[in-house]
mmCIF file of the N, C-alpha and C atoms, coordinates in Angstrom:
data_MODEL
# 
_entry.id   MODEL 
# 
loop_
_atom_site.group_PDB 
_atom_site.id 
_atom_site.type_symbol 
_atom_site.label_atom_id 
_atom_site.label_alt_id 
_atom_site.label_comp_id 
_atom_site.label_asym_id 
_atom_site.label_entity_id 
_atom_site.label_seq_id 
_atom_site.pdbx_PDB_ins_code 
_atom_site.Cartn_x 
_atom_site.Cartn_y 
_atom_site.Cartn_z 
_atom_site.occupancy 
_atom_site.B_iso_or_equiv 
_atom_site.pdbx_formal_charge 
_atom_site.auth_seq_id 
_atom_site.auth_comp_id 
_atom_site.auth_asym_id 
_atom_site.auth_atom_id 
_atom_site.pdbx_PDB_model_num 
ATOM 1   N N  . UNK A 1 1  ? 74.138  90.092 117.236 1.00 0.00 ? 1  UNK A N  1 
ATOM 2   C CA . UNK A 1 1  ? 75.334  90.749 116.754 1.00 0.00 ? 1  UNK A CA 1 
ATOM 3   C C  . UNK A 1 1  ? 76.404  89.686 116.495 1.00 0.00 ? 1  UNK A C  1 
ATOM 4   N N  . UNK A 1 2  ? 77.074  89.548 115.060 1.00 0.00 ? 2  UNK A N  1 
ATOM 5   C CA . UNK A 1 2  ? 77.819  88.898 115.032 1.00 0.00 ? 2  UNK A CA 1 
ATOM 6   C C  . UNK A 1 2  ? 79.174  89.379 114.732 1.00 0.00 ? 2  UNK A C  1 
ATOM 7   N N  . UNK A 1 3  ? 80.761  88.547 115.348 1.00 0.00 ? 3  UNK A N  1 
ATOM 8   C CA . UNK A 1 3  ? 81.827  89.503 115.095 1.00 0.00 ? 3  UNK A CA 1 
ATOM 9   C C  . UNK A 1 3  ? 82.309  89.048 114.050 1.00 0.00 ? 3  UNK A C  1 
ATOM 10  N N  . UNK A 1 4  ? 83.288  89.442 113.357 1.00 0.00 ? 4  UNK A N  1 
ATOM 11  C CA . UNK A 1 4  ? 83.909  89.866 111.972 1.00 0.00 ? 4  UNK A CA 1 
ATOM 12  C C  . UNK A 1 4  ? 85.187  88.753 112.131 1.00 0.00 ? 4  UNK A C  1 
ATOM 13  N N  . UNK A 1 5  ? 85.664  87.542 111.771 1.00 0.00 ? 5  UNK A N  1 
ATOM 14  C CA . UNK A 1 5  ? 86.914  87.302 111.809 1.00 0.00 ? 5  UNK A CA 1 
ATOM 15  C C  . UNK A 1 5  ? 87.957  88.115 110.877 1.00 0.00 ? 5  UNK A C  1 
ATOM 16  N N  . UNK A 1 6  ? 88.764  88.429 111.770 1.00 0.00 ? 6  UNK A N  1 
ATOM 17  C CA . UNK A 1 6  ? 89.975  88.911 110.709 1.00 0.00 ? 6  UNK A CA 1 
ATOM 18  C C  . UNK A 1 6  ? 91.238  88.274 110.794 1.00 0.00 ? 6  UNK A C  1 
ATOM 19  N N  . UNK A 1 7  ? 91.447  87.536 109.631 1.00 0.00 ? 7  UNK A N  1 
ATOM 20  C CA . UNK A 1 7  ? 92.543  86.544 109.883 1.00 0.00 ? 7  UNK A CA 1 
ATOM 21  C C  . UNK A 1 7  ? 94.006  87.501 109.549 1.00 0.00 ? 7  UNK A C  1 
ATOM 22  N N  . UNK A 1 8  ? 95.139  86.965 110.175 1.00 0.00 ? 8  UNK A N  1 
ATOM 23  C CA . UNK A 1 8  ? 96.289  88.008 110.154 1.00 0.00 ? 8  UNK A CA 1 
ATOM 24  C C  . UNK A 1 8  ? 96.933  88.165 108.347 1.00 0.00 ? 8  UNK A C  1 
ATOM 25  N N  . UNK A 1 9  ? 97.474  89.240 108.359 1.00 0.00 ? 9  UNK A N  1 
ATOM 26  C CA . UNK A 1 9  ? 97.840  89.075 106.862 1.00 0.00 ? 9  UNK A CA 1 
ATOM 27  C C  . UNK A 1 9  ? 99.181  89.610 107.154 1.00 0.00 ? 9  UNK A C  1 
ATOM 28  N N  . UNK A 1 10 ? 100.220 89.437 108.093 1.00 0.00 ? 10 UNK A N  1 
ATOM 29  C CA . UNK A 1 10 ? 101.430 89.325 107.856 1.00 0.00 ? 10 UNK A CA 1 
ATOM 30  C C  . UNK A 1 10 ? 102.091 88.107 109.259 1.00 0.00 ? 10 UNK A C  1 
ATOM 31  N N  . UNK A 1 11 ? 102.956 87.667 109.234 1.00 0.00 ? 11 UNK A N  1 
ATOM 32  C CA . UNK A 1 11 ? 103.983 86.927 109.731 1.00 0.00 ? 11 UNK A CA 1 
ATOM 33  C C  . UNK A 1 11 ? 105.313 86.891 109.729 1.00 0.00 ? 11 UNK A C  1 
ATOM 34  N N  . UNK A 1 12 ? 105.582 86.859 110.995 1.00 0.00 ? 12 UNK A N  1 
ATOM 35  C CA . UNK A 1 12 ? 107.177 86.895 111.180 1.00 0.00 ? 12 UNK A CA 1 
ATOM 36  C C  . UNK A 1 12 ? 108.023 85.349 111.545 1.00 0.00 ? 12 UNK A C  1 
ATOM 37  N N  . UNK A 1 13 ? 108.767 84.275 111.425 1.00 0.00 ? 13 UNK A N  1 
ATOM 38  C CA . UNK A 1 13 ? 109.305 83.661 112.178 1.00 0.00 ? 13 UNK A CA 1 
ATOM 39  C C  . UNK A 1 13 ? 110.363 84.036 113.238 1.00 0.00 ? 13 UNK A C  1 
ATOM 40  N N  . UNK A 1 14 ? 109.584 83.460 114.779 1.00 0.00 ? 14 UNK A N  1 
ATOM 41  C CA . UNK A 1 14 ? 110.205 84.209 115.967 1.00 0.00 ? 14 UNK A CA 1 
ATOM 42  C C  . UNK A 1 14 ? 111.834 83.812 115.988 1.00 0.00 ? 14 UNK A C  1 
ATOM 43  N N  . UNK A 1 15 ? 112.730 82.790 114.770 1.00 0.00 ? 15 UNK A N  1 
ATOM 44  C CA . UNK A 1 15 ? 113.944 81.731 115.407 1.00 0.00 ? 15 UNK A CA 1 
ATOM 45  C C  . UNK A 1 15 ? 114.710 82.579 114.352 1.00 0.00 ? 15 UNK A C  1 
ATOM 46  N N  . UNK A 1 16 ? 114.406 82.883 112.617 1.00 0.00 ? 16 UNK A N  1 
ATOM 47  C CA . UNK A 1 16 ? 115.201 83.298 111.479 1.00 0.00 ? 16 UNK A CA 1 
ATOM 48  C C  . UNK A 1 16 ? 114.800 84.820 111.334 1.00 0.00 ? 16 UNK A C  1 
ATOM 49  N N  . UNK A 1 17 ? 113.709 85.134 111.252 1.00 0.00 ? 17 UNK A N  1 
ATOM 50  C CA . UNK A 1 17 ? 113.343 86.374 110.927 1.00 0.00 ? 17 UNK A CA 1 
ATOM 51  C C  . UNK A 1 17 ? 112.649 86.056 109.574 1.00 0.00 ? 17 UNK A C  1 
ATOM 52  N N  . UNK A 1 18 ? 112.273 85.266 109.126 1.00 0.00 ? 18 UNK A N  1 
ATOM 53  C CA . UNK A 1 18 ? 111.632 85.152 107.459 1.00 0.00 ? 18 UNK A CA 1 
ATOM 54  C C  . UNK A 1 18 ? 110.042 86.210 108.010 1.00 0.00 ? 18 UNK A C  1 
ATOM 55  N N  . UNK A 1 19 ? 110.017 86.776 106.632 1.00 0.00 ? 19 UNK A N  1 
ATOM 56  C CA . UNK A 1 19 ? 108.641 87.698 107.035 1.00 0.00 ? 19 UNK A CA 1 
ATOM 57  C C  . UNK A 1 19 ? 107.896 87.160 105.957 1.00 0.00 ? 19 UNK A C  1 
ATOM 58  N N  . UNK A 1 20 ? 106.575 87.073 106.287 1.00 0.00 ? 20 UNK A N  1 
ATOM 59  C CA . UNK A 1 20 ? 105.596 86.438 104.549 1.00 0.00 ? 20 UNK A CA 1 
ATOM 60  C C  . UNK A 1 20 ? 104.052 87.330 105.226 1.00 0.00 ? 20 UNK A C  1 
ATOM 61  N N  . UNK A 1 21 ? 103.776 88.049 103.848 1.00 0.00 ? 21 UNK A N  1 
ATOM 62  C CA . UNK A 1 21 ? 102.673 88.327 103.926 1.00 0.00 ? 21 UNK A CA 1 
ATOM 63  C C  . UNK A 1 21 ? 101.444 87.512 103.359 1.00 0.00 ? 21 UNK A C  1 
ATOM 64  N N  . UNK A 1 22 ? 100.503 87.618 103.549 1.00 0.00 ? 22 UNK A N  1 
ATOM 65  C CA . UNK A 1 22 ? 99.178  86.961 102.663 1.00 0.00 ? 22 UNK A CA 1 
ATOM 66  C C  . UNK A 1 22 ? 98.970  87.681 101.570 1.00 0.00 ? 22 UNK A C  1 
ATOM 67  N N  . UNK A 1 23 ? 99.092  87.106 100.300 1.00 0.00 ? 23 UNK A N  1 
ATOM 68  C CA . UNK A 1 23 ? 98.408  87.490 98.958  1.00 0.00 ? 23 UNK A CA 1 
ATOM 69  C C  . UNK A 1 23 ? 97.229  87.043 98.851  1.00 0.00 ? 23 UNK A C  1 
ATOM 70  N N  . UNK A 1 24 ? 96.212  88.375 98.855  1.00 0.00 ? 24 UNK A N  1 
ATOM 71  C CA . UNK A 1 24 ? 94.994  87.765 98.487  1.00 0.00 ? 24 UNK A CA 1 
ATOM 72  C C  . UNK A 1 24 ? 94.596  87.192 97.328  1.00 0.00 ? 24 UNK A C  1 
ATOM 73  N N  . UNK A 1 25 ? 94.863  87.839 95.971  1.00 0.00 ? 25 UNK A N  1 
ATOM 74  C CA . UNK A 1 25 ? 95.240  87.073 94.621  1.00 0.00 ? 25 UNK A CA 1 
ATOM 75  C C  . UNK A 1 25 ? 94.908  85.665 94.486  1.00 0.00 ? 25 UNK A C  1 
ATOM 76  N N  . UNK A 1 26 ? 96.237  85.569 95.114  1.00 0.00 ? 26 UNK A N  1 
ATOM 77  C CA . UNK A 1 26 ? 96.767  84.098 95.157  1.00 0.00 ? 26 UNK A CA 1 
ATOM 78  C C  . UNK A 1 26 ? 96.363  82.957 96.260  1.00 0.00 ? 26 UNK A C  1 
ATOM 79  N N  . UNK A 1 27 ? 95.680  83.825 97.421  1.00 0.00 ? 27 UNK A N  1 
ATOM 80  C CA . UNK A 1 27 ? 94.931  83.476 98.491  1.00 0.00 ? 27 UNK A CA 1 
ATOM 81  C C  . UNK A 1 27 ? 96.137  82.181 99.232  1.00 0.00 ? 27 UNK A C  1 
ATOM 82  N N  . UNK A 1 28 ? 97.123  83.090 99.169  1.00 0.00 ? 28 UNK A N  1 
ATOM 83  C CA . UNK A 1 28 ? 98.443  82.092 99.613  1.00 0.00 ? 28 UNK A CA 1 
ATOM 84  C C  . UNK A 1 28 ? 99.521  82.942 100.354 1.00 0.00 ? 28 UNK A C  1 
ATOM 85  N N  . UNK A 1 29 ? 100.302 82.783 101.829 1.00 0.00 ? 29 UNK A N  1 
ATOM 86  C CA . UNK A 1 29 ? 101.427 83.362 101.904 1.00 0.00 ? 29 UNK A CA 1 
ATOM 87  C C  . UNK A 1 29 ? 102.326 83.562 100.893 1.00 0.00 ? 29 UNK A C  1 
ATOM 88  N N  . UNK A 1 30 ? 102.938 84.258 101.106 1.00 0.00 ? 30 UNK A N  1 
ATOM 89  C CA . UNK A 1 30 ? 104.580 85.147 100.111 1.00 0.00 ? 30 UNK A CA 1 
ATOM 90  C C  . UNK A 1 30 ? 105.645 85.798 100.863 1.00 0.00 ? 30 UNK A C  1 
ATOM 91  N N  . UNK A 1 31 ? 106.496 85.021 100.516 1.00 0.00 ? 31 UNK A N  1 
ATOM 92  C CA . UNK A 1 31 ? 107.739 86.142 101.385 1.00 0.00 ? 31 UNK A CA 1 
ATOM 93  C C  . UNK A 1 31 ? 107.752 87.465 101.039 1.00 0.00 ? 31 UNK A C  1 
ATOM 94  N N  . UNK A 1 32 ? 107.719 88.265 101.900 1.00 0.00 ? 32 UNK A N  1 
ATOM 95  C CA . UNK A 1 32 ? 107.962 89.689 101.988 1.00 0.00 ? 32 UNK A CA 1 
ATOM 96  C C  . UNK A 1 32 ? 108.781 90.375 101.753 1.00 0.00 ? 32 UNK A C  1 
ATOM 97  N N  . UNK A 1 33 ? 108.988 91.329 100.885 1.00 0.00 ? 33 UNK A N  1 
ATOM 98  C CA . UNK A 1 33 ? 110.321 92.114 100.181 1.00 0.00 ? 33 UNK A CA 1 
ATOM 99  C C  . UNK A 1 33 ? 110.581 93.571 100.715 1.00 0.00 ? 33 UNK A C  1 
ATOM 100 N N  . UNK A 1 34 ? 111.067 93.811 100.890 1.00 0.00 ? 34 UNK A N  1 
ATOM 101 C CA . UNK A 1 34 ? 111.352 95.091 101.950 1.00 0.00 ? 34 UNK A CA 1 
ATOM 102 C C  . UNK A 1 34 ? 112.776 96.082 101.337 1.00 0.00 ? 34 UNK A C  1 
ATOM 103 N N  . UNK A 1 35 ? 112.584 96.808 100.905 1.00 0.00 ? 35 UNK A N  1 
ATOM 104 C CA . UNK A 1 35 ? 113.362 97.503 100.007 1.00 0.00 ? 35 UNK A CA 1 
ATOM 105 C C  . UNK A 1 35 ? 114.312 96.596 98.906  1.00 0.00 ? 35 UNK A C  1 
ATOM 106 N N  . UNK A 1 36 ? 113.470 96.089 98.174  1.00 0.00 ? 36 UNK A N  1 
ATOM 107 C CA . UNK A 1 36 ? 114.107 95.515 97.517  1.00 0.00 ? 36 UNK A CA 1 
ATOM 108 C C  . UNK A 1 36 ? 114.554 94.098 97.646  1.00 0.00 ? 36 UNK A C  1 
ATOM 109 N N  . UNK A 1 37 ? 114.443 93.465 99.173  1.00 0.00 ? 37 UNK A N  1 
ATOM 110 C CA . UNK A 1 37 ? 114.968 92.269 98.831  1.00 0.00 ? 37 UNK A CA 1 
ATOM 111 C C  . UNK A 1 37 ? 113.989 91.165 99.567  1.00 0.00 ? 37 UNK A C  1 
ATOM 112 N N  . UNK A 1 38 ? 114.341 89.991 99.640  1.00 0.00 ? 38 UNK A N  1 
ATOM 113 C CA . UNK A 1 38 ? 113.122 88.792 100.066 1.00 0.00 ? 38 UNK A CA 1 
ATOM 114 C C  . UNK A 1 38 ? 113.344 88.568 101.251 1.00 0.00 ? 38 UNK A C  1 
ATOM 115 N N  . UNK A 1 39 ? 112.354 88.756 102.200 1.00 0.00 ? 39 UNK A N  1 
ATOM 116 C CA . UNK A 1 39 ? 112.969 88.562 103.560 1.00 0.00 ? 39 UNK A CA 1 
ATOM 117 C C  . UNK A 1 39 ? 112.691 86.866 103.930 1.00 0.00 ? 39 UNK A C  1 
ATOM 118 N N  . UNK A 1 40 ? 113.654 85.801 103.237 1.00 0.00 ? 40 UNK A N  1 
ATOM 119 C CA . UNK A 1 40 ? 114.019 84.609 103.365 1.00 0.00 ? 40 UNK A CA 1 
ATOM 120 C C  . UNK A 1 40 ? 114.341 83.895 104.928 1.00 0.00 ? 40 UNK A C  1 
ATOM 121 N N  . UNK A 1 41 ? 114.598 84.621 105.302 1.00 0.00 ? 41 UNK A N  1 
ATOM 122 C CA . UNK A 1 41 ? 115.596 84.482 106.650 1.00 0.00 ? 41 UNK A CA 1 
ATOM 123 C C  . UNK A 1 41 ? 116.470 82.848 106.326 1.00 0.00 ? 41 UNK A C  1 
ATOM 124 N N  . UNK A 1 42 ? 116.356 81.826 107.292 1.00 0.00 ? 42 UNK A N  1 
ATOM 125 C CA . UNK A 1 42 ? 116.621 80.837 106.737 1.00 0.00 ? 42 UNK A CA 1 
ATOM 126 C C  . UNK A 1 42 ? 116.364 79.364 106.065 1.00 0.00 ? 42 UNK A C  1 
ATOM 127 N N  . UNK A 1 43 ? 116.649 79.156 104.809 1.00 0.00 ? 43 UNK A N  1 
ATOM 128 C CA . UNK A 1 43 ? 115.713 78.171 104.288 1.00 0.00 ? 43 UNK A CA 1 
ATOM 129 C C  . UNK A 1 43 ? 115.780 76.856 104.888 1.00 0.00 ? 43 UNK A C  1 
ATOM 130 N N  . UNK A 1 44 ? 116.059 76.418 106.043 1.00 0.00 ? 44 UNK A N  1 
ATOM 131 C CA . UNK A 1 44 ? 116.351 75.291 106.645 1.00 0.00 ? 44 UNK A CA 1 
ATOM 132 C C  . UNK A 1 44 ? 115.739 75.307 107.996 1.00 0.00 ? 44 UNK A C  1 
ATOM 133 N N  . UNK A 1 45 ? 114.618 76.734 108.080 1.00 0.00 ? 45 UNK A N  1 
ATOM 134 C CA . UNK A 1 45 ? 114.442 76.375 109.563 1.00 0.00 ? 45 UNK A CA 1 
ATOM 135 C C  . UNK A 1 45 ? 112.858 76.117 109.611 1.00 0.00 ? 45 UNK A C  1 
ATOM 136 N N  . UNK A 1 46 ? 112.810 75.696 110.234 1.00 0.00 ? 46 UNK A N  1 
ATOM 137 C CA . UNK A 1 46 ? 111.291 75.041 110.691 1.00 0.00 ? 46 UNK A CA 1 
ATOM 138 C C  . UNK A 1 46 ? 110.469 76.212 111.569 1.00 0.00 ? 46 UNK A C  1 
ATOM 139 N N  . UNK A 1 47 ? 109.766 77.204 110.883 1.00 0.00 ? 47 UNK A N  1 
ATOM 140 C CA . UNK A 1 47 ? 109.131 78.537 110.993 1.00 0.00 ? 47 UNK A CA 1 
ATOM 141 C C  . UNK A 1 47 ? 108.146 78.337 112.173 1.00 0.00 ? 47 UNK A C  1 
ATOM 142 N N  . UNK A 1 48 ? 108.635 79.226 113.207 1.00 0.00 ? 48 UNK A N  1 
ATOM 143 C CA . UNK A 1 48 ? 107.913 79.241 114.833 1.00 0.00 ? 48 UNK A CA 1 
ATOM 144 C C  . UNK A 1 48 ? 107.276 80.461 114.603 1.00 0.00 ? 48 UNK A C  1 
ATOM 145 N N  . UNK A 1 49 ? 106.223 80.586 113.527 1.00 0.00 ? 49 UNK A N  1 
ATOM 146 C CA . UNK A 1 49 ? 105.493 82.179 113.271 1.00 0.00 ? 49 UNK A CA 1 
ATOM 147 C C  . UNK A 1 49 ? 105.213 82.489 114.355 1.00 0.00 ? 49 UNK A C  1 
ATOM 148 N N  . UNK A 1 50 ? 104.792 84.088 114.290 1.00 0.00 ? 50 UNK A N  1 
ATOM 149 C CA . UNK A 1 50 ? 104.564 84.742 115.822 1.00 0.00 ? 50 UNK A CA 1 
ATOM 150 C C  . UNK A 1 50 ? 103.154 85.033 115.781 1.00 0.00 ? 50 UNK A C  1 
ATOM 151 N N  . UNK A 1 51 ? 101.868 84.416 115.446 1.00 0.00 ? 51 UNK A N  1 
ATOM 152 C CA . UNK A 1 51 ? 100.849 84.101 115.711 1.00 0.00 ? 51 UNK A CA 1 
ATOM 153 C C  . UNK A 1 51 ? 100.831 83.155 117.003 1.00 0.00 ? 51 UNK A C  1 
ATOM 154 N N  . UNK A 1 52 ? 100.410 83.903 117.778 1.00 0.00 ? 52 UNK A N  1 
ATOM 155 C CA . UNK A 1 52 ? 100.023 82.957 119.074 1.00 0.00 ? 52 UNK A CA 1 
ATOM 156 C C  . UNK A 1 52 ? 98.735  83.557 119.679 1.00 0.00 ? 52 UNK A C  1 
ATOM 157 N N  . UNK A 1 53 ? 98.882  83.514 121.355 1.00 0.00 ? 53 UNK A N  1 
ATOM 158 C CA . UNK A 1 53 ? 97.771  83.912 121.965 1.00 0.00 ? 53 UNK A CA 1 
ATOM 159 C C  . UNK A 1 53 ? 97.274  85.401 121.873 1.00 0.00 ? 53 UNK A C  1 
ATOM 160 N N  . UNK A 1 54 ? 98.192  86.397 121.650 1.00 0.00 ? 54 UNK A N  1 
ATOM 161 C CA . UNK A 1 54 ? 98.001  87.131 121.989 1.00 0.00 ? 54 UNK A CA 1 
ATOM 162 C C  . UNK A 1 54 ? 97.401  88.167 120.718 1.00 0.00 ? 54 UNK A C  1 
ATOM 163 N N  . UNK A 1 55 ? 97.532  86.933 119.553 1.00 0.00 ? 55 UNK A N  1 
ATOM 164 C CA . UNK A 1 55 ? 96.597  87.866 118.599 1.00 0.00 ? 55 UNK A CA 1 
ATOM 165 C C  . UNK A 1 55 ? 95.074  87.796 118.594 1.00 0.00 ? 55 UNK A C  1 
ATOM 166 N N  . UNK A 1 56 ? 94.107  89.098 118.307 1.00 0.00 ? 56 UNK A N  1 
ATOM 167 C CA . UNK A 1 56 ? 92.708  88.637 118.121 1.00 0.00 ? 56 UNK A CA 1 
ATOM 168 C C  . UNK A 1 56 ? 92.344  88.646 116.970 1.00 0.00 ? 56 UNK A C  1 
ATOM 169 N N  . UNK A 1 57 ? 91.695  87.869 116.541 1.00 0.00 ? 57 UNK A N  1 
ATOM 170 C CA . UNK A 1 57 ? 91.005  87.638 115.177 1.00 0.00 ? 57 UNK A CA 1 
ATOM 171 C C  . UNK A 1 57 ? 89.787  88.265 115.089 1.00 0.00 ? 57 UNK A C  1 
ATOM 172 N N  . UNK A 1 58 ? 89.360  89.291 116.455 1.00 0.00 ? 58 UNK A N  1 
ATOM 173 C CA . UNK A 1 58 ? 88.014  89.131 116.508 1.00 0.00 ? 58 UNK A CA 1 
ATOM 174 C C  . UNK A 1 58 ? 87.873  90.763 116.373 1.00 0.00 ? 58 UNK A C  1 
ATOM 175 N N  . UNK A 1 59 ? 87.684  91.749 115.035 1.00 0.00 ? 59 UNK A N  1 
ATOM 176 C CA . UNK A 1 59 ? 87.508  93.104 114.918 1.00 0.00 ? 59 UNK A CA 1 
ATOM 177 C C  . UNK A 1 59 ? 86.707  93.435 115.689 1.00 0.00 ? 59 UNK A C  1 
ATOM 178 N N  . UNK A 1 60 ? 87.724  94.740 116.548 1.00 0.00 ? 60 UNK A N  1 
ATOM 179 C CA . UNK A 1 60 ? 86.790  95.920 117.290 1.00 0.00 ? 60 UNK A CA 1 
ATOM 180 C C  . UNK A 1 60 ? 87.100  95.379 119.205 1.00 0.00 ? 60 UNK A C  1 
ATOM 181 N N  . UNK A 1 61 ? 87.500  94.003 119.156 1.00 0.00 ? 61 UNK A N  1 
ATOM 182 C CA . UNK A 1 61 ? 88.073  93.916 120.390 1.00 0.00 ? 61 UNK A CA 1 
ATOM 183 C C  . UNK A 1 61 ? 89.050  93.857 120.779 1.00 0.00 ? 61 UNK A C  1 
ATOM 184 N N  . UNK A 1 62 ? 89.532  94.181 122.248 1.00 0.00 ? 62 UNK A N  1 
ATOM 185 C CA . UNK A 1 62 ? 90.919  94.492 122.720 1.00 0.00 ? 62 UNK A CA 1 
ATOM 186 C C  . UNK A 1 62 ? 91.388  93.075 122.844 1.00 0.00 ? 62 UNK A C  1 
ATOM 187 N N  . UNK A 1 63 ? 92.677  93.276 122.352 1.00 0.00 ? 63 UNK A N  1 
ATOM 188 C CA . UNK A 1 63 ? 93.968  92.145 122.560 1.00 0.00 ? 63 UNK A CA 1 
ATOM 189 C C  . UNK A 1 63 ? 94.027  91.921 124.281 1.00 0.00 ? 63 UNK A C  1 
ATOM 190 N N  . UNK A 1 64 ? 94.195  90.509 124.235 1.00 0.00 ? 64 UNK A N  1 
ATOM 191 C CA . UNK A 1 64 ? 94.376  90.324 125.783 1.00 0.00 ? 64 UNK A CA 1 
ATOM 192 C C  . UNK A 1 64 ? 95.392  89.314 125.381 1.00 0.00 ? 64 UNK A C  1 
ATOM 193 N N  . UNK A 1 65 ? 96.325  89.796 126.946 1.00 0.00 ? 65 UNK A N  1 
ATOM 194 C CA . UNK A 1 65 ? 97.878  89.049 126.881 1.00 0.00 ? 65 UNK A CA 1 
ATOM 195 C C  . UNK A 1 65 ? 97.225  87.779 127.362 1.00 0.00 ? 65 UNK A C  1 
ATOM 196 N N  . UNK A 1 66 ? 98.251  86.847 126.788 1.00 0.00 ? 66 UNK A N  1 
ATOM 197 C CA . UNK A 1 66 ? 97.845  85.477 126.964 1.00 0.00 ? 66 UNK A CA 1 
ATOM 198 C C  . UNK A 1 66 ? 98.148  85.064 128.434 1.00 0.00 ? 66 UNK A C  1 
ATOM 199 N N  . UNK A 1 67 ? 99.657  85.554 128.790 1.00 0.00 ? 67 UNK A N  1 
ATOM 200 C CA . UNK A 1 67 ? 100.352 85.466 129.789 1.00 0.00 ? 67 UNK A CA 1 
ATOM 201 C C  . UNK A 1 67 ? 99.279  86.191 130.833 1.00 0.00 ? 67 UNK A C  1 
ATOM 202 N N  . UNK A 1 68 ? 98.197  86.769 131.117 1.00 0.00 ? 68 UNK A N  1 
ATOM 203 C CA . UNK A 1 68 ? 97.781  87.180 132.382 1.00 0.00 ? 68 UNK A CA 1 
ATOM 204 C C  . UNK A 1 68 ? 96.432  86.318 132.796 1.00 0.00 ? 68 UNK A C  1 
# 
């Protein structure tokens, strides 16, 4: 049995708030537009995305906190 990677297809930075989704298309992040506007947050900050431990890549299994 083999598992499925599923890589994340949205992102937040934890410091500005910039949001970017994955375009598959383009097989490239994109900032995210949300009624209308670009969620930029700020163009000067050095993006601490919120991909860490506690995401799984691995379909069909439970998330385990990193912290325990």
């Amino acid at each position: 049995m083999t598992d499925e990677i599923v890589p994340p297809t949205e992102r937040q930075c934890e410091l500005c708030g910039r949001t970017d989704r994955w375009d598959a298309d383009t097989q490239n992040w994109v900032i995210a537009v949300e009624d209308g506007e670009r969620q930029v947050g700020n163009k000067h900050c050095i993006h601490e995305w919120d991909i860490n431990g506690r995401y799984n890549p691995i379909e069909g299994k439970p998330n385990v906190d990193a912290d325990a």
